[in-house]
C-alpha positions as CSV (number, residue, x, y, z in Angstrom):
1,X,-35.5,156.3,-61.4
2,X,-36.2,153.0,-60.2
3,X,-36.9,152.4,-56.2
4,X,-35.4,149.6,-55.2
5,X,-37.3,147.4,-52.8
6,X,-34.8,146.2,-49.4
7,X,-36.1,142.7,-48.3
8,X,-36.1,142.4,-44.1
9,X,-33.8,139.8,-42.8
10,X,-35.8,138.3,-41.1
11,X,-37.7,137.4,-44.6
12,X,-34.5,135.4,-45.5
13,X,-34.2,133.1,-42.6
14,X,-37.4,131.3,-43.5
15,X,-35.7,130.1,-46.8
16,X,-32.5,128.6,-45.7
17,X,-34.2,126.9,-42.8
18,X,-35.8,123.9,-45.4
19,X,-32.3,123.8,-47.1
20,X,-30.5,122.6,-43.9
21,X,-34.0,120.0,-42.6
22,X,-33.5,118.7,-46.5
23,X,-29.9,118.3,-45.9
24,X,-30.7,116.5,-42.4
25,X,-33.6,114.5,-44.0
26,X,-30.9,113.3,-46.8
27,X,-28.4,112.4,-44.4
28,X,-30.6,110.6,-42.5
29,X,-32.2,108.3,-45.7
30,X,-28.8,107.9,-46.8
31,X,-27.9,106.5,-43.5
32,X,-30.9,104.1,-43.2
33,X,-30.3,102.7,-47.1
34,X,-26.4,102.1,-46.1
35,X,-27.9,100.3,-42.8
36,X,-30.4,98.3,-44.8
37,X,-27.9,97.4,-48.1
38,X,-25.9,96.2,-44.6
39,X,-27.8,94.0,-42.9
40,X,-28.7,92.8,-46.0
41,X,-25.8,92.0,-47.3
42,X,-24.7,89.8,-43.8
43,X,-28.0,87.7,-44.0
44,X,-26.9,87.2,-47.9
45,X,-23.4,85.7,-46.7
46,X,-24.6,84.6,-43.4
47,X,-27.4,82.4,-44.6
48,X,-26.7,78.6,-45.4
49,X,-26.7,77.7,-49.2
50,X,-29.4,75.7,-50.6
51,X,-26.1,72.8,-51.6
52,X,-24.8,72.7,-48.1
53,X,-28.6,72.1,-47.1
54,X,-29.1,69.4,-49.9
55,X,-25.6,67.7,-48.6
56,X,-26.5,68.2,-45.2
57,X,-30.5,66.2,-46.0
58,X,-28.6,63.8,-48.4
59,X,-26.0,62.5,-45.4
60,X,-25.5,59.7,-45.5
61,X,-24.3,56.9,-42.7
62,X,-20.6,55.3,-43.4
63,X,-20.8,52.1,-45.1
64,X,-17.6,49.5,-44.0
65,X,-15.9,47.0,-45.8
66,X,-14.8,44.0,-43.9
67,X,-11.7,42.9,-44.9
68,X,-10.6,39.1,-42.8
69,X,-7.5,39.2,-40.8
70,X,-4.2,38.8,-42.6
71,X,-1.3,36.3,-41.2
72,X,1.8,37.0,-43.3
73,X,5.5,36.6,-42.5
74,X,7.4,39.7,-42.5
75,X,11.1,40.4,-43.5
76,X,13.5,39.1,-41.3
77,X,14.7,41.3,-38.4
78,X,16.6,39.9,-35.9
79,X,14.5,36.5,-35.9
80,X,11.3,35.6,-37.7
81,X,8.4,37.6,-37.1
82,X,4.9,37.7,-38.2
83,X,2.0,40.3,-38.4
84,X,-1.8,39.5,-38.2
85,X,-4.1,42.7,-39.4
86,X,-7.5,43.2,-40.0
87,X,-8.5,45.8,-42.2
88,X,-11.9,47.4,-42.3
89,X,-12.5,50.3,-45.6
90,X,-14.9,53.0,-45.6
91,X,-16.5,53.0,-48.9
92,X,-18.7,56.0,-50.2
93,X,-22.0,53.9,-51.2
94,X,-22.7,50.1,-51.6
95,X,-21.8,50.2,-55.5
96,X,-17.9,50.4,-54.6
97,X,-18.7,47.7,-52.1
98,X,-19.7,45.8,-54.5
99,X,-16.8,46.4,-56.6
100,X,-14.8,45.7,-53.7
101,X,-16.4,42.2,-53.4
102,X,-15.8,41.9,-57.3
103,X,-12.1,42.5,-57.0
104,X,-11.1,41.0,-53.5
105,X,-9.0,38.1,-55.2
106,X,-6.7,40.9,-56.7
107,X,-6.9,43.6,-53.8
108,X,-6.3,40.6,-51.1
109,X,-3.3,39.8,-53.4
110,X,-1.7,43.1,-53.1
111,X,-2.4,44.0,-49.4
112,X,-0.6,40.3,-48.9
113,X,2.5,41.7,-51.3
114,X,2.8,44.9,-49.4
115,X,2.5,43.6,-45.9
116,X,5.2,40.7,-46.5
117,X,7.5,43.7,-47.8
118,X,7.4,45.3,-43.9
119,X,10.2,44.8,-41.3
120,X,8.9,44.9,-37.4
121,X,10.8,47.6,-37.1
122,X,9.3,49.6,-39.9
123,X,5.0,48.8,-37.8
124,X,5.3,49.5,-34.3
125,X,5.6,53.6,-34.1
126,X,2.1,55.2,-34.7
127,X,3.8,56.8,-38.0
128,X,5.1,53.8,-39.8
129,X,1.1,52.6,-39.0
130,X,0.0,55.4,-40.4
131,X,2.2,55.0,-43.7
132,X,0.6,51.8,-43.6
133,X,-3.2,52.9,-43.5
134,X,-1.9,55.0,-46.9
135,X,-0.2,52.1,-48.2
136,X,-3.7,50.0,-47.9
137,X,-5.4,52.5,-49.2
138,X,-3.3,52.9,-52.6
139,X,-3.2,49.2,-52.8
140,X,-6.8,48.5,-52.6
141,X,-7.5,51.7,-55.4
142,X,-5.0,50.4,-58.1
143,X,-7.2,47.0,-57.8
144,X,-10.3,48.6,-58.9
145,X,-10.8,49.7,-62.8
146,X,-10.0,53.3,-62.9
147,X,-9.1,53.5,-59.0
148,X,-11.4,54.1,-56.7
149,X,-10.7,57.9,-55.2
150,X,-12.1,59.4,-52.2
151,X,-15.2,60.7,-54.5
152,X,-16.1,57.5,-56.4
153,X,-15.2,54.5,-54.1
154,X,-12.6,54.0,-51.0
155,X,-12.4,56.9,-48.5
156,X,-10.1,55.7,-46.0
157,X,-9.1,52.1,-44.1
158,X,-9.0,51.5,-40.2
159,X,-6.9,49.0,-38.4
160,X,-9.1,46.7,-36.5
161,X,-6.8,44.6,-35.4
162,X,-3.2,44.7,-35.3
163,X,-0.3,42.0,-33.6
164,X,3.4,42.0,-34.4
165,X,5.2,38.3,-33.1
């Protein structure tokens, strides 16, 4: 018959002790990679974008558009009454200035049209002015071939001077 060999306890302790430091050592190089795949991660989202650093070196100061002063006669309102404006358009770059300068005849034409149209009453509250910067704008894009938007020509129009008699 076959002796069978009995193994001391104290023999068995030795092998389960690198299971649970291989366990620990796991847990703790799973803990750094999760740590690292964070932080990289927030610089990756964090960091500017090379095309917000291009827009930012390509800025650009505002160019203006001068229009003079308009005198018109506006639609009778209890009395006669006239408006003088001036007008003054941001333009993105000095090619839709030029076709500003190009096309004044015609966009001088219409803002003349669509500020003889106004009644006094319809100008002196800050919104009806504010319909009116819109109303400039539109006018002076349909004069341009293929209307100038915000991208490819006029940006916006400031009243720079303003008098209702």
């Amino acid at each position: 018959m076959a002796k069978l060999k009995t193994v001391p306890p104290a023999a068995v302790e030795p092998a389960a002790a690198p299971v649970k430091k291989s366990r620990k050592t796991l847990i703790i190089a799973l803990s750094l990679a999760l740590l690292a795949a964070g932080g990289g991660g927030a610089w990756y989202m964090l960091k500017p974008s090379a095309a917000h650093n291009l827009a930012v070196a390509e800025k650009k100061p505002p160019v203006f558009v001068n229009m003079e002063p308009f005198t018109v006669n506006l639609q009778p309102e209890n009395g006669d009454h006239y408006l003088q404006v001036g007008v003054v358009y941001q333009v993105t770059d000095d090619k839709a200035t030029d076709a500003m300068k190009t096309y004044l005849p015609m966009i001088r034409s219409r803002l003349l049209l669509l500020l003889s149209g106004k009644r006094p009453s319809e100008l002196v509250t800050a919104e009806g002015k504010k319909k009116l910067v819109d109303e400039l704008i539109a006018a002076a894009r349909e004069s341009l071939p293929e209307g100038a938007t915000p991208e490819r020509g006029i940006q916006s129009a400031f009243l720079a001077a303003f008098v209702i008699q």
